[in-house]
N, C-alpha and C positions, 0 to 999 in steps of 0.2 A: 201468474207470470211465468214465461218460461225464458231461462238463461241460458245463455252460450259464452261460457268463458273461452278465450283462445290470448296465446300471444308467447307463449311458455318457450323453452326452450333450455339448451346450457351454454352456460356462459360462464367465463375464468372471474374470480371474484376482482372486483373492482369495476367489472361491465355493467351492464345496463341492459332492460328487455321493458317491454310496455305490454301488460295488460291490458285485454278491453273484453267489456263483458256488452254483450247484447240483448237486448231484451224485447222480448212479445207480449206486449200487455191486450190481456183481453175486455174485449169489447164494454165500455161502460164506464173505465178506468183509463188513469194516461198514467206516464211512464213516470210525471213531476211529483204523486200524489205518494213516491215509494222514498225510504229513504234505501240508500244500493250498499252492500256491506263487504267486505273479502276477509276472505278467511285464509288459513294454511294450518297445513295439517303434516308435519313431519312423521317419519316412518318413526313408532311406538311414543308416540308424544299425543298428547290433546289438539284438539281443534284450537286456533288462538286467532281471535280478530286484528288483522291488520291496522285496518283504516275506512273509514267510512266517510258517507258525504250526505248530508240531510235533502231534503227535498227541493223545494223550488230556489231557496237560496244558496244551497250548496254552503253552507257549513264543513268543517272537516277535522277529521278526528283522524290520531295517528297510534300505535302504540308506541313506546316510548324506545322501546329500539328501532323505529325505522324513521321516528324523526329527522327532517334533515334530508334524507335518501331518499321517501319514495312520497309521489305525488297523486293524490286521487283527484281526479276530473268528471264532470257530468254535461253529458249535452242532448238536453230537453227534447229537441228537435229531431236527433237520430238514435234518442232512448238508447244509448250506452253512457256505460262508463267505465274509464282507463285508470288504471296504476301505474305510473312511469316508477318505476323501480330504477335507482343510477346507486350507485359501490356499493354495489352488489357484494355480500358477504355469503361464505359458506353456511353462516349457522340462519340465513334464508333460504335453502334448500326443504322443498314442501311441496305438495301441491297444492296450488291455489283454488278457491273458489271465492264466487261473486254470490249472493243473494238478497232477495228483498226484503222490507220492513215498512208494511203498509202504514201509513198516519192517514190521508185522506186530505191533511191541510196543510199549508206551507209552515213550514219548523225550522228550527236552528239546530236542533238535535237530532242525533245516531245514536248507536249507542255498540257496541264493541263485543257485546255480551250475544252469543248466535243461538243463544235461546228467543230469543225478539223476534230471531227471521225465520221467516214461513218459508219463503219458495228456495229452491237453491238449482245452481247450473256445475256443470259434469266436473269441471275442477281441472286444470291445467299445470303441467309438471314446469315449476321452476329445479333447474339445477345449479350450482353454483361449484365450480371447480377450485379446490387452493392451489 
């Protein structure tokens, strides 16, 4: 699969910016069969899973600080999927990435851990101003 994160930006904390990741899935496979992951990765910090959304059901998984603020969404039919990010806080400053985590059958489960995900897309700078 190949990802296109885009939607990044700066914004004064308390705003809002939407994520959306695109996706090319090749030939054989469809876009329902992945479960879609976002990651961020702060300047000298670990990679840390956001939020994820399982497969054909859409399930979703948050970490526990962005509970409440940010929304992951999936739509089958134009193979992305968005993070509506709203109070927006500085310690979200990272860049974003989207990647995938093949199942093959429809699941209720993600799973937050980005050893799971295989494919990943360029990674899109959130900024958050105090």
């Amino acid at each position: 699969v190949q990802l296109q994160a885009s939607g990044g930006g700066l914004v004064q904390a308390g705003g809002s910016l939407r994520l959306s990741c695109a996706a090319s899935v090749f030939s054989g496979f469809t876009f329902d069969q992945y479960a879609i992951g976002w990651f961020r990765q702060a300047p000298g910090k670990e990679r840390e899973g956001v939020s994820c959304i399982s497969t054909a059901d859409g399930s979703e998984y948050y970490k526990d600080s962005v509970k409440g603020r940010f929304t992951i969404s999936r739509d089958n039919n134009k193979n992305t999927v968005n993070l509506q990010m709203n109070n927006l806080e500085f310690e979200d400053t990272a860049v974003y990435y989207c990647a995938t985590d093949f199942y093959g059958v429809t699941t209720s489960i993600c799973n937050l851990d980005s050893r799971y995900y295989d494919d990943w897309g360029q990674g899109t700078q959130v900024t958050v101003s105090s």
